[in-house]
C-alpha positions in Angstrom: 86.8 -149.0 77.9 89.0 -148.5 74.9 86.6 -148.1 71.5 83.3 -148.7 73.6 80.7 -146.3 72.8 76.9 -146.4 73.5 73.9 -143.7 72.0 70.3 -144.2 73.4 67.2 -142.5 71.8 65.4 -141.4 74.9 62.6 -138.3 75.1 64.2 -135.4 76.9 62.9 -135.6 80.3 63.7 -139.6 80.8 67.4 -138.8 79.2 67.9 -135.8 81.9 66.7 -138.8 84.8 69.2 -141.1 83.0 71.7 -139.2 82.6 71.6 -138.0 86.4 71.5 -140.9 87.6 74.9 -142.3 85.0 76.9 -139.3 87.1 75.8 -140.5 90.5 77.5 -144.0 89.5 80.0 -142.5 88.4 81.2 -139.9 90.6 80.2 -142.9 93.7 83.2 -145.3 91.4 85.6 -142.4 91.3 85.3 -141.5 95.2 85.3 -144.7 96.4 87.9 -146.2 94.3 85.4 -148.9 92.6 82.2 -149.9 91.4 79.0 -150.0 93.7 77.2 -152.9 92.7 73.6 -151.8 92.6 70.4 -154.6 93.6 68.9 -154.3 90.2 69.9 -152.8 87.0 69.9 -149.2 86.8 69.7 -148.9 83.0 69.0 -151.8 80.6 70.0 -151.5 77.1 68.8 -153.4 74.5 70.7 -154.1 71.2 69.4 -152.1 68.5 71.4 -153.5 65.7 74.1 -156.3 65.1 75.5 -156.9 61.5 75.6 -160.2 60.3 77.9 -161.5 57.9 75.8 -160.7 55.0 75.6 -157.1 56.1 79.2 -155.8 56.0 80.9 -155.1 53.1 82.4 -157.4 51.2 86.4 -156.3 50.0 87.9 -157.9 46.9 91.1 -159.8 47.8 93.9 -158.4 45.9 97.2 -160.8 44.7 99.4 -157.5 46.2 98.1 -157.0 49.7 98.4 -153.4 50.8 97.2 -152.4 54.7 94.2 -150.4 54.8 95.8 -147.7 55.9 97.5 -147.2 52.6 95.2 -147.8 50.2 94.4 -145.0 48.1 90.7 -144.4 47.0 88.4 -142.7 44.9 86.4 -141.0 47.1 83.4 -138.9 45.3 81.9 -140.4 41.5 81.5 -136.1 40.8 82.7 -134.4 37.3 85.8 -134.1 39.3 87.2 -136.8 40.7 88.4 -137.0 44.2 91.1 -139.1 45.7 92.6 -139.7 48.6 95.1 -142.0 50.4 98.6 -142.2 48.8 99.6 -140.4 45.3 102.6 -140.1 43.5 102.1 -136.8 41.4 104.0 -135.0 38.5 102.6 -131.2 38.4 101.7 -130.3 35.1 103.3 -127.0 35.5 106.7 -127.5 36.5 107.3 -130.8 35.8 108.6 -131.4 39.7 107.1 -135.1 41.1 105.7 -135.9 44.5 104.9 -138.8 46.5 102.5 -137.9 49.5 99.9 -139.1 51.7 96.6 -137.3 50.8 94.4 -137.4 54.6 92.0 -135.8 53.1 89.6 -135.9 49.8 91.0 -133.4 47.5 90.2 -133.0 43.7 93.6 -131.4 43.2 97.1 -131.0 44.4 99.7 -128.1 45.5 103.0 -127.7 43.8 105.2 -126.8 46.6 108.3 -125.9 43.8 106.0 -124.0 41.6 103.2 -122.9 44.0 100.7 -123.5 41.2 97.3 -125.3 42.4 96.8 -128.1 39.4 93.3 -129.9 39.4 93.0 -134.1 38.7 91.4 -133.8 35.1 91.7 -137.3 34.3 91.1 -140.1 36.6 94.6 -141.9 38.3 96.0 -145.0 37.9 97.4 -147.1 40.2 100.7 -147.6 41.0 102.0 -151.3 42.4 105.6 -150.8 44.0 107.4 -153.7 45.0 110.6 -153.1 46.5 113.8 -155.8 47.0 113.9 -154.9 50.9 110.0 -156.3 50.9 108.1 -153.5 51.4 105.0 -153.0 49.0 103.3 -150.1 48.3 99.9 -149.0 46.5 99.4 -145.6 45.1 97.6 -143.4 42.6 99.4 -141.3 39.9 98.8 -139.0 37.0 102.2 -140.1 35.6 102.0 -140.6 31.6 105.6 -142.0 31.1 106.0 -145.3 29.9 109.3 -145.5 32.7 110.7 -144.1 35.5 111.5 -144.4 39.0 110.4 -143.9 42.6 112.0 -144.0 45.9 110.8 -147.1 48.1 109.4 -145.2 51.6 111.3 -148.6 53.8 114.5 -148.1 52.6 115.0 -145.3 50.0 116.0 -147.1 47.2 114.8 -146.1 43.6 112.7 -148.4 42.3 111.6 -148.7 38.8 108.2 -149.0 37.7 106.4 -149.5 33.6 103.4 -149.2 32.9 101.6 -152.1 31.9 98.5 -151.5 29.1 97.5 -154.9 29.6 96.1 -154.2 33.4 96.2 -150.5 33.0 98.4 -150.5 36.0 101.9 -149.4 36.4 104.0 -152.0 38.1 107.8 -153.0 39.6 110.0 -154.0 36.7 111.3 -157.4 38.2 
């Protein structure tokens, strides 16, 4: 079954029986085409936990929804922060800015014009871009300029962005 996923603390001997006995079932379904029904239960499992409401983790509902997938984070609270998720980067070096997905937690960034590895030394900001085709996006930046413009990743369009000192944010210019 798609996303089902079962893990049973047994001792060592009783796992080996269990275990054994899983592969018999399963080998018998595979030659036969379908499931024997056995007269009583082979293995019972018992539910070992089931969060509750009050258990998961709440999220803040934010007024510019972004998919989870998208949402850049702050991954690590160490001297060096560490981000990942998308980030819209200007290296320090050369000047050249990038938009890009980071997969993984990283505390810094490659130049791929310069070559030049350039560490985050100050924490990002977000970046709110709201494009006229209706796509929205979320990311991170080091970017210190009051203005300037990035390319929407639906349609390619440029679209300009200001920073706003109020929120501490930089945001579409509507």
């Amino acid at each position: 079954m798609p996303e089902a996923s079962i893990a049973i603390d047994f001792e060592e001997g009783k796992a080996m029986e269990v275990f054994g006995k899983l592969n018999e079932v399963l080998l018998a379904m595979k030659k036969k085409g379908k499931a024997p029904v056995p007269e009583e239960p082979v293995i019972q499992v018992k539910t070992v936990f089931e969060p509750k409401e009050k258990d998961l983790p709440k999220r803040e509902i934010s007024p510019f929804p972004t998919p989870v997938w998208m949402e850049p984070e702050e991954v690590s609270t160490s001297a060096m922060p560490k981000y990942k998720g998308f980030v819209y980067i200007k290296c320090p070096v050369c000047g050249k800015e990038k938009g890009l997905c980071m997969k993984k937690e990283s505390d810094h960034f490659h130049c791929d014009s310069c070559g030049k590895r350039s560490e985050f030394e100050k924490p990002l900001v977000p970046l709110f871009l709201n494009c006229e085709c209706g796509k929205r996006f979320k990311y991170l930046t080091n970017m210190t300029e009051s203005l300037f413009d990035i390319n929407c990743l639906g349609c390619g369009a440029p679209v300009a962005v200001k920073w706003n000192g109020d929120k501490q944010i930089y945001e579409s210019i509507k």
